[in-house]
Structure formats: C-alpha cells, structure tokens
N, C-alpha and C positions, 0 to 999 in steps of 0.2 A: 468428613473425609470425601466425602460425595464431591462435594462443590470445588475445589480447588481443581479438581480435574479436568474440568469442563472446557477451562481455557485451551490445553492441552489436544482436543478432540479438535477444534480447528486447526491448529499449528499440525498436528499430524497430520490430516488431510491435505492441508495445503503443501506439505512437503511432496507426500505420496504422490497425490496427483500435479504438481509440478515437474518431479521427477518422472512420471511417466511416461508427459507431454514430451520432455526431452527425449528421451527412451523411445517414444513415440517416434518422432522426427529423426531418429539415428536408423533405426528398423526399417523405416516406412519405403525405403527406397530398395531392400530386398527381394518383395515378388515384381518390382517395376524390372529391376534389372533382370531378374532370372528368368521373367515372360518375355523379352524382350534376345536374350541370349538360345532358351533352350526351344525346337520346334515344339511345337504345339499337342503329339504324341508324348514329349520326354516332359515338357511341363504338367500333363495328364501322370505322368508316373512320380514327378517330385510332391505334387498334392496330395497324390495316394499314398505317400511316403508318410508326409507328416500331417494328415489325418489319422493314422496310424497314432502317430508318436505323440502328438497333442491329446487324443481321447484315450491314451494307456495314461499319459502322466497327469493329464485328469482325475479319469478313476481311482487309480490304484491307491493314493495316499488316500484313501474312502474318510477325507474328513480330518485325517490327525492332524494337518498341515496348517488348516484356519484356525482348529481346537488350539494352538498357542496363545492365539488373542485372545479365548477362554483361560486358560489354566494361567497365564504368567500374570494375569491381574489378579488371582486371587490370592492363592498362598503362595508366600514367599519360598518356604522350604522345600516347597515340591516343584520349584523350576526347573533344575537341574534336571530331574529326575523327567519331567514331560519332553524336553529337549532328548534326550535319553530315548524315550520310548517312541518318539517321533522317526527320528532318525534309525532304531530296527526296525522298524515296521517297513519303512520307505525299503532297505535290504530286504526284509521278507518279499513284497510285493512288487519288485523291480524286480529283483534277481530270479525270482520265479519265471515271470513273464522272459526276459532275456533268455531262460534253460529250454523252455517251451520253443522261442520262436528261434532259435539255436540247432534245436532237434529236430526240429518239424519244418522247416523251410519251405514245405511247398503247402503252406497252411492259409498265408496271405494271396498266395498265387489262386488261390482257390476261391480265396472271399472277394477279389477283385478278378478273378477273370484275366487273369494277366499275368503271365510265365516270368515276364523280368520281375515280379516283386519276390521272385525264393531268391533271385541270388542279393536282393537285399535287406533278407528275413533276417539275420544275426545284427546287421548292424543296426537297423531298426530297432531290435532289444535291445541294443548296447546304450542307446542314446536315449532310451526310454528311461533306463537305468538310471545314467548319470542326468537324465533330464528334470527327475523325479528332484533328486537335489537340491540343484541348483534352482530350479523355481522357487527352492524355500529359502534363498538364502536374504532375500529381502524383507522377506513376512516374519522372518526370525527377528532383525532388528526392529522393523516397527511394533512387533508385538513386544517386545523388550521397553519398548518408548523409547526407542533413539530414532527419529524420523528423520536428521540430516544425516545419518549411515545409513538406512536404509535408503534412500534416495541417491547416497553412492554409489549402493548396491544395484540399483535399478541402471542407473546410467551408465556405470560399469559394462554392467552386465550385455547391453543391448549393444551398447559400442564396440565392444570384444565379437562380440557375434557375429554382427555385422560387417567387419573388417574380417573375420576369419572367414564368412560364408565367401563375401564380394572377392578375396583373394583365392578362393578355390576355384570359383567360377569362371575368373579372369585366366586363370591357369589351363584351367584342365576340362573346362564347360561339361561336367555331367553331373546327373545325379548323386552318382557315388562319390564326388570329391566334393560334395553339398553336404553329405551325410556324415562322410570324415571330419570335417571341418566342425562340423555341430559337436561329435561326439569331442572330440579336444577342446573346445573351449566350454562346453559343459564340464568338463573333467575337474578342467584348470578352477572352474566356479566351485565345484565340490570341495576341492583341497580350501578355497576361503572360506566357504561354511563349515568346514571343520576347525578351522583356525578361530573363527570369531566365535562359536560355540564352545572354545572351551576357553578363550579369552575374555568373556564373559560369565561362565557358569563350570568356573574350574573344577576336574574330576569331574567329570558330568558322565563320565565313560564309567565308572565306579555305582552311580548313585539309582541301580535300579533295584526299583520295590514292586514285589511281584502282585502285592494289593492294589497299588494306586495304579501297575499299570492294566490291571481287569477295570478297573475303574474308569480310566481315559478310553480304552478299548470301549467298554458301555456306553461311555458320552460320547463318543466319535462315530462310533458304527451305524448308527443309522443315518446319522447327517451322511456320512460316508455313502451309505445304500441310495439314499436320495440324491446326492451327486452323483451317483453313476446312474442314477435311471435320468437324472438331470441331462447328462453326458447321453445317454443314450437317444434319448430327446435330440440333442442338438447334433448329433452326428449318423446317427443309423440313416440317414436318406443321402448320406455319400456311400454306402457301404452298398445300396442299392443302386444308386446309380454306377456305380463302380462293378457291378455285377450284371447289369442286365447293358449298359453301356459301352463303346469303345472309351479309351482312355484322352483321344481326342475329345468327344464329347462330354467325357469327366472336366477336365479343361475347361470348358466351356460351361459345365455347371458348377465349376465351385468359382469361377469369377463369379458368375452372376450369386452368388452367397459369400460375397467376394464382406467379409467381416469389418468392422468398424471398430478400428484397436482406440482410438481416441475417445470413441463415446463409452466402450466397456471400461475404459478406466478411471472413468468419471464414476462409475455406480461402483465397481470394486473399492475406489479408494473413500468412497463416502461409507459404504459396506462396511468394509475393516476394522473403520474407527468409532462405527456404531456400535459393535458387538461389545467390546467389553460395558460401554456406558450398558448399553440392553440388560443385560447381565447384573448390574448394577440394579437398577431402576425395577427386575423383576424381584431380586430379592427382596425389596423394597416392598412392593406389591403397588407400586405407583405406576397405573396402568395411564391413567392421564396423561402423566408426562412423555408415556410410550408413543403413544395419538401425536400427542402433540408433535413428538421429535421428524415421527415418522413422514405427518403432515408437511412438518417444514423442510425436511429434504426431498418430498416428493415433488412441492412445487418449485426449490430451486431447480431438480435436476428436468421437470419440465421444462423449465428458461431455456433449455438446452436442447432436451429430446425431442421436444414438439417441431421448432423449427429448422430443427438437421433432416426431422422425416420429412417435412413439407417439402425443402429445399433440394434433398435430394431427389424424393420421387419428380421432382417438374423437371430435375437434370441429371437424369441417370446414364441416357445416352451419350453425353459430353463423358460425364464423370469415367464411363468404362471405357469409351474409347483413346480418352488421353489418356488412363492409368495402364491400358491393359491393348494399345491398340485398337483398329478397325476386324483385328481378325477373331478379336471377341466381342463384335456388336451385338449377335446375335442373346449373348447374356443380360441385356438389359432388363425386358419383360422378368426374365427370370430375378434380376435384383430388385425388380417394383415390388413382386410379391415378399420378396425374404423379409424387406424392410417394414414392412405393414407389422412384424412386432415391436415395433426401436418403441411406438409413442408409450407402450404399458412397461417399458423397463424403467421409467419413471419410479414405479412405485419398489420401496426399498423395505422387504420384508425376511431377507436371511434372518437379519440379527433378532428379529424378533420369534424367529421360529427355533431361532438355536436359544432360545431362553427356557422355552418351555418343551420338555421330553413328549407330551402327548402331543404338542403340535408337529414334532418331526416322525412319529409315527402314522398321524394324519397323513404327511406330507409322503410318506413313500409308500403308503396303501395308494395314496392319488397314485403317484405315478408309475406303481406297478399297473392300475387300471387304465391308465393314459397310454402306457406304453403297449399293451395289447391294442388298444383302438388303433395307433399310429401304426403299427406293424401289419393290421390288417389294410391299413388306408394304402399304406407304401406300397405293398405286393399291388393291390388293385392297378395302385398308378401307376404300377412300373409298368404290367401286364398290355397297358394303354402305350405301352412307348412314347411318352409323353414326357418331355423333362419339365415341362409346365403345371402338369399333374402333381407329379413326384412334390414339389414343392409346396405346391398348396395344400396339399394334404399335411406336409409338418407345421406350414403354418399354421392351419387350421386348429391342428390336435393342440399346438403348443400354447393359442390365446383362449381355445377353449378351459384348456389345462390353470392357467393362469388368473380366469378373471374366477374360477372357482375356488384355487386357494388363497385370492387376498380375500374374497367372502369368506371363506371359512376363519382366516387369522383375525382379523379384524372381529369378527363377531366372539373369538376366546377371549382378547381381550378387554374384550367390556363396548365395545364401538356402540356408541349414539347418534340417534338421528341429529342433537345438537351437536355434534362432533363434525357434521359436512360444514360446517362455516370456516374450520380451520383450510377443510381445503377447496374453496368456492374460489380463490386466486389460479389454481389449477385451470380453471373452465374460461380464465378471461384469458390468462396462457395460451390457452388451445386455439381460441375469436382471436386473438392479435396473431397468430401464426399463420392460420388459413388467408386471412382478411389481406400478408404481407405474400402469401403466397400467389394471392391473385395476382397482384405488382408483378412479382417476379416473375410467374409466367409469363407476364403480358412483355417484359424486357428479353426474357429466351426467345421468346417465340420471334417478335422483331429483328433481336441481335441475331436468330440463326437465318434468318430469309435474306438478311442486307450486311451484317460482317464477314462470311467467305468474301463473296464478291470485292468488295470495298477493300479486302485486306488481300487478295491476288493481285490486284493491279497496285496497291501503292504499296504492296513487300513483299511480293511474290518471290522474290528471295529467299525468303526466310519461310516459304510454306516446304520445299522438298528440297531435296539432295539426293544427287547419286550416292554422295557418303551415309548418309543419314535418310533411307527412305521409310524409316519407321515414322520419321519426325512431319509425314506430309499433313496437314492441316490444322499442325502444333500450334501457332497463332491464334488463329482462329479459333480454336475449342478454349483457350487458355480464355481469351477477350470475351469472349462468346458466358463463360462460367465469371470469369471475373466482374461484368456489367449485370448480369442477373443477382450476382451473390450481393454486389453492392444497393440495388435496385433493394430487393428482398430484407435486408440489411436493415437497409435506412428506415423502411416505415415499420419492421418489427421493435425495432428502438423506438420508433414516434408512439407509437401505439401500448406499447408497455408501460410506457412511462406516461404517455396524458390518461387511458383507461385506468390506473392504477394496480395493474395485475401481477408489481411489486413491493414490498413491504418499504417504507421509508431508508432504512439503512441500505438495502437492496439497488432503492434508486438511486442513492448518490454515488454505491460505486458505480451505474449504470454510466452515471452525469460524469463521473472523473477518467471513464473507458471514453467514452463519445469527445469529453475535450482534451482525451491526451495530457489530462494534467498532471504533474508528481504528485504519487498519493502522498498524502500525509498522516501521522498519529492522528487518531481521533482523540 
C-alpha cells in the first residue's frame, strides 16, 4: 500500500508548487503598486493592517488546517467528519477574534501606537474571519489528492485578489478600499470551499462525532501551540517596531523584512506532501527511510536556498530600490540581516515532528523558552531605538532556536554519524554557491560603477519622466540585477554540475534547464 503512493508525492508537489509560482507571479505586483500609490505614512498603516490579519489567520486554525494531510490519508470514514471539525473550529476562532476587535477597537490603536488603526479594528476582524477560510481552500484539495484543483484553487485564488485589491486602489487609493476588497473576495472564496466540501464529502455538515472531534483537537493543539509561538517568532518584532516606532519608519522596516513568497513556497509545498508519506513511514517505524527522505529534500531545496541567499545579500540594494523605490533604500542593511535565516530553511522538519506527539511537545516547551528570550532581546532593542537592533535580535533568537530543534529531531529519530553522507552534497551546495557568489559580485560591483553612466548617455530617455518619476534609474538597476544574476548564474550551474553537488537524475534536469531542450519521458 505504501509503495504505489510515492509516485503521487511528486506529481503533488509539482502541481503545488507550480501553482504557486503562478499565484506567485499574479500577487507579486501588489505591494509594488500599493508602495508606489500610497505615501509612505499610509503604506506604514496598510502593513500594520495586514500584519495584523496574516498572524490572526496564522494562529488561530492552531494546527486543524495542515491536520487534514493527517487525518484524510488515514481513515476513510472519518473524512467527513475532520472536514466538519475543521471548519467549526475555524468559526470558533475567527468569529471570536472578529467580536473582540469589533468591541474593543481602540485595542490595535494601542499595540501600534497609531489612532487610525481603531477605525479599522472591525474590518480587520472581518477579513481575519473570512481569511481564515479561504486560505484552506487549497489545502483541502491537495490534502484530498486532487493537486490539479488544488492548483486551481491557488491560481484562482491569487488572481481574484489581485484584480479586487488593484481595482480598489485604482479607485479610491486607501487603506480602507484595500481592506474592503480583501474581505469580498475572501468571502466569495469561502462560499467555494463550502461548495467543494460538500461536493466532495457529501453531508459533512451532519457527520460530527463528539469523540473523534476530542481526538483531532488532541492531535492538532499542540502543533497549533507551536505555530503560534511559531507565529509569534516571526511577527512579535513588528508589533514592536510598530509600538515604539512612527508608522513611516514601520514602512521602512517591514520592506526591509520585506518576505520571499517564492522561496516559502518551495518548502511549504515540499512540507505538505511530506507529511502524510512521514505519517506513513512512522507507523512503520522505518526511521531510515525518514533520514533518508529528509536528507534528499534538504539538499534539493538547498539547490535553491543557498544561492537565492548568496545572490541576494550581494544585491539587496538594487533588489529594494527597484521593488520598493529609492525612498526605501534605507531598508537594505535591514533586509541583509533578515535574510541570514533563508540558508537553514533548507532543512524540512514539520512533517517529521508532526509524526511523533513527544517531539511536538518538545517543540513548544522550545518555543515557550525562545519566546521569553526574544521578548527580552526585543524590549532591549527597541529601548536602543535601533531598527537594526530590533532585527538582529529576532534573527538571532530564531537560528539559535532552530539549529537546537533539528539537533534535538534528528537525534529522536535514530540519526547516525553514518547518516551525514547522505547529506555531504549539502556542503558542496553551500562551496558552489559562495565560490558563484564571488563572480557575481565581482559583475555588481563593475556593472554599478560603469552602467548608470553608459546607460544615461545612450537611453537617458528611458532613465525618468515627468510622467513616471518613480521610474528614475529603472534601466539601470534592471541591467545592473540582470548582468549579475546571469554572471552568478552561469558558474553556479558550471560548478554544480563538474563538483558533483548533484545526484545523476538531478543533473540531467540541470543539462535539459541549461540547453532549453523539450523535456522528455524518461
């Protein structure tokens, strides 16, 4: 039963993250236009906005939401029924938060320091609500095993969004027709995942069991506990800066934490389609093949993370000022440090911690302890009025945090000192990244001293406009990223492939990307 699956775990990821990468690319042009429409105070409030809405709809599904990739591969009969208990949970813990920030409106004004976030305290909960939703409406299909509907659902999803945000903005350029916009096409997404939920798992509204759902509550809620101290990790140091900060200067520190939706969706949809196989494979008690899996998607998704952090830290000041303008250069230093975690997201350890109940106990004693360290580190940095501070200290707490629970997982598991050969391919990853990153600085550094110049005088046209003065030095930074990236580029591929720092089937799709050729059946 085991084995027929397996084919199945790449075809789902390849949809997932194909589907992303679109999703990716419909999205991605969102905070370019709305930094670019709203001044630089009201873009500090649209951040603060959905900071807010992104760490509620984090939190609050405390775990039931992934727990579908659990539950739908095991037993058949209790689908219904997890579907079921997913979706009131998500009403208990949405709808709660929504009566709270409804009632209390000047609660937000209070944790940001900033009086315009009460009058959009209700809507905030409102989008928190239907946002809760709608972000399951993908995860519902793939956890079902339909990955070309889920990948609907993804593309859908981003595309509707996108056109509802960009058509508010274009309208009515504020915040609050940013926040309307969200809450309607989240809405419109809830009414599809009600539809495909019971078009899939008919009566599902009928099929609850008050045992199985004490049950799923047991196996969810602590994963749930560790995503929100997860969550609190990754967001408590805007909640500071947003407090001890103007919202201009919020602005300017969450570009420079300005997030990388392309690279998280590489490890989420690799994530996903780990967990049932994990799942699998513990019952089993074939801890080997855990090592193993773990290893080999830790150095694909190195292939990946090592030379995006290389690449970017040598070009972060292109990167922020083409994406985000000149008027947020001063974010850069601030994005060198954020990114110092990207290289250890490599390593892919959810699914193995959601296999075993003592390791997610483990895992949220950590990060109750982490999170007191981080809370003391924040107040210090803040006290420093430091926005440089502020950051290094979550960096800090969070690889400290990090490189203590792959030690800890890995050693539950059985981990061997013969077990680092599996991933000794990792380390020549890392030498072929740095070694392409000399290159490519050595092409920044050049292309920025001698392409301004060179490209003012033969299309100095195309550098500004009275119409378009955001667009001043648009050429230039594009030519400037473009000659480095392919510099960078070129000898990470040279180097991967003569070092050997990829597995044989690895390098030939390497050899079929490099000559463009039609893939073919193997």
């Amino acid at each position: 039963m085991v084995q027929p699956r397996l084919p199945s775990l790449s075809n789902q990821a390849t949809w997932l993250f194909a589907a992303k990468i679109l999703g990716f690319a419909l999205s991605f042009i969102l905070p370019l236009v709305v930094v670019r429409t709203l001044p630089v105070d009201d873009f500090g409030l649209y951040r603060q906005a959905f900071v807010v809405v992104m760490t509620l709809s984090s939190i609050l599904p405390f775990g039931l939401g992934v727990s579908a990739f659990y539950f739908l591969a095991r037993n058949e009969e209790q689908r219904p029924s997890a579907i079921l208990n997913i979706l009131l949970f998500f009403s208990f813990t949405g709808g709660s938060v929504f009566l709270i920030l409804a009632a209390f409106p000047q609660l937000l004004a209070l944790i940001f320091a900033n009086p315009e976030m009460e009058g959009l305290s209700m809507l905030i909960g409102l989008l928190t609500l239907v946002w809760i939703y709608s972000l399951f409406l993908d995860s519902i299909a793939f956890a079902n095993r339909e990955p070309k509907i889920g990948a609907i659902f993804v593309v859908g999803s981003q595309l509707t969004r996108t056109i509802a945000v960009l058509v508010a903005i274009a309208i009515y350029e504020s915040v609050y027709s940013i926040l309307v916009a969200s809450i309607i096409q989240a809405a419109l997404q809830t009414v599809v995942l009600f539809l495909y939920a019971e078009s899939r798992f008919p009566g599902f509204w009928w099929k609850f069991d008050a045992g199985f759902f004490k049950e799923h509550i047991r196996y969810s809620l602590p994963y749930g506990f560790i995503g929100l101290t997860w969550n609190f990790h990754l967001n408590l140091h805007y909640f500071f800066v947003g407090y001890h900060f103007s919202a201009a200067q919020f602005a300017v520190y969450a570009v420079g934490c300005f997030q990388l939706p392309l690279i998280g969706m590489l490890s989420e949809s690799v994530n996903s389609v780990l967990i049932p196989r994990m799942s699998e494979l513990q019952m089993e008690d074939n801890r080997r093949e855990m090592i193993r899996l773990v290893a080999r998607a830790t150095q694909r998704l190195a292939m990946v993370y090592f030379p995006a952090f290389v690449f970017l830290f040598i070009c972060a000041e292109e990167l922020i000022t083409l994406l985000f303008t000149e008027t947020y250069v001063e974010s850069t230093p601030i994005f060198r440090i954020f990114i110092l975690v990207l290289p250890f997201g490599a390593l892919i350890s959810d699914s193995i911690v959601r296999s075993y109940v003592e390791l997610g106990q483990f895992m949220l004693r950590l990060r109750i302890f982490s999170a007191i360290v981080l809370i003391c580190g924040l107040y210090l940095a803040a006290a420093s009025a430091s926005l440089l501070a502020i950051v290094s200290v979550m960096v800090f707490v969070r690889l400290a945090e990090m490189i203590v629970a792959e030690v800890s997982i890995f050693w539950k598991i059985g981990f061997k000192r013969d077990d680092l050969r599996l991933f000794k391919g990792i380390v020549a990853v890392a030498i072929c990244s740095l070694a392409a990153g000399i290159v490519g600085n050595f092409a920044y550094v050049i292309s920025r001293l001698y392409l301004p110049t060179l490209l003012s005088g033969t299309f100095g046209f195309l550098e500004a406009s009275e119409t378009f003065p955001a667009s001043t030095g648009l050429v230039s930074k594009i030519s400037i990223l473009a000659i480095s990236f392919f510099a960078f580029v070129s000898i990470y591929f040279l180097l991967i492939l003569k070092f050997g720092a990829i597995t044989p089937d690895e390098k030939l799709l390497v050899m079929r990307l490099v000559s463009l050729r039609r893939w073919r059946d193997k």
